[in-house]
C-alpha positions as CSV (number, residue, x, y, z in Angstrom):
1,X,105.0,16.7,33.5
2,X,105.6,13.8,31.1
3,X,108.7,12.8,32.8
4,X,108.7,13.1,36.7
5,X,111.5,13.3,38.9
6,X,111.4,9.9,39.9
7,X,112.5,8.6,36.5
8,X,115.1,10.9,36.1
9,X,116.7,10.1,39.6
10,X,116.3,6.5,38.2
11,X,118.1,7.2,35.5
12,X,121.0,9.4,37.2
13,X,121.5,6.7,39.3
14,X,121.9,4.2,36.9
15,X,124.2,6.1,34.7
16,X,126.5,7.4,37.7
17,X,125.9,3.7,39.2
18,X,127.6,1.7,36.5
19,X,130.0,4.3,35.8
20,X,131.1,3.9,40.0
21,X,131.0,0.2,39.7
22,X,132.9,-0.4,37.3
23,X,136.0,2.6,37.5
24,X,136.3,1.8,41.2
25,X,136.5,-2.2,40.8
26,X,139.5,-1.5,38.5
27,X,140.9,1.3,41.3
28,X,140.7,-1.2,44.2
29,X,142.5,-3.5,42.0
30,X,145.5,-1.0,41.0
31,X,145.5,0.6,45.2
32,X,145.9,-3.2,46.0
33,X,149.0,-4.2,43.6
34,X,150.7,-0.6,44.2
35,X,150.1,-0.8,48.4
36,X,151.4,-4.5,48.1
37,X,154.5,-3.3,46.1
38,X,155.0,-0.2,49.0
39,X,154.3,-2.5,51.5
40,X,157.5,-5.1,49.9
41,X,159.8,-2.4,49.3
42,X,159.2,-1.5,53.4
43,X,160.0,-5.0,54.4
44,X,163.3,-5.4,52.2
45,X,164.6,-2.1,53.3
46,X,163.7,-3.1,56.9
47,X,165.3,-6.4,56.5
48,X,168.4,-5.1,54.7
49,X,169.2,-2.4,57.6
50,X,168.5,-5.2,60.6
51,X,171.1,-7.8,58.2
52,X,173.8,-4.6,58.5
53,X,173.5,-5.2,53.8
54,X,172.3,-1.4,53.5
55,X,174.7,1.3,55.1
56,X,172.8,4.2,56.3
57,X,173.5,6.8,53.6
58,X,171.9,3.8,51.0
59,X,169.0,3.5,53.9
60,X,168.5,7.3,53.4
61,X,167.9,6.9,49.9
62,X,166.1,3.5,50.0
63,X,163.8,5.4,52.5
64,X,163.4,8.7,49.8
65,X,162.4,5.9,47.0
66,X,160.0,4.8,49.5
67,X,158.8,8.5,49.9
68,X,158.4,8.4,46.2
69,X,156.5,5.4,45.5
70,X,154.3,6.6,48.2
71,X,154.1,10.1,46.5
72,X,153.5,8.7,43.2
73,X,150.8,6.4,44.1
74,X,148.5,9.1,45.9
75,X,149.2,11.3,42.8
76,X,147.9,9.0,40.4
77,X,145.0,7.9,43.0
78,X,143.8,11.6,42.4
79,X,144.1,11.7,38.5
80,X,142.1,8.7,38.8
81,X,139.5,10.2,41.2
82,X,139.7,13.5,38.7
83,X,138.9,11.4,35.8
84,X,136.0,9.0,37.9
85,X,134.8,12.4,38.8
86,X,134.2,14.0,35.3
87,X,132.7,10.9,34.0
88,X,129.9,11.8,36.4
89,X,129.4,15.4,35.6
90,X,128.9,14.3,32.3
91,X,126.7,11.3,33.1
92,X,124.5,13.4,35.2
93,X,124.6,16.2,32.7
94,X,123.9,13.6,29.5
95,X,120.4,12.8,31.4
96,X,119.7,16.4,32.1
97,X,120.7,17.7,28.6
98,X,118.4,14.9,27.4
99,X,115.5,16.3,29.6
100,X,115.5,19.9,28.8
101,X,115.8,18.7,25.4
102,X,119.6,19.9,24.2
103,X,121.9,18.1,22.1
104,X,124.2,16.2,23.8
């Protein structure tokens, strides 16, 4: 065999490697600003209630916005891990296309 499977687990690895690195650094970074923001809005609605400013039918719907946000952010943490995901089928496929010799 010209090519063994050494090289191509090399090369797998670097193309799904660099393709993890760099799509997760930027997912830690958004998780971190969006928990911070959840974390906030908890505190002020917290606050508010113990200071007697929000009445409980406004706690009720502070608490639903909170629901939300939280909703939101796991929703867009999977359409993220959908995306980081087919960016590695096709890595790993791009290197075995290229071995079996079809066009990519």
């Amino acid at each position: 065999m010209a090519q063994d499977i050494s090289t191509i687990l090399a090369e797998i690895k670097t193309a799904t490697s660099d393709i993890l690195n760099k799509d997760l650094s930027k997912v830690r970074g958004f998780s971190k600003r969006q928990l911070k923001a959840i974390a906030t809005q908890a505190l002020l609605i917290k606050e508010g209630v113990i200071a007697g400013q929000i009445k409980p039918d406004l706690q009720k719907f502070f608490e639903e916005s909170l629901k939300d946000m939280v909703t939101n952010f796991v929703n867009t943490l999977k359409g993220i891990t959908a995306v980081i995901l087919e960016k590695l089928w096709n890595a790993i496929v791009g290197v075995l296309w290229k071995v079996v010799g079809f066009a990519v």
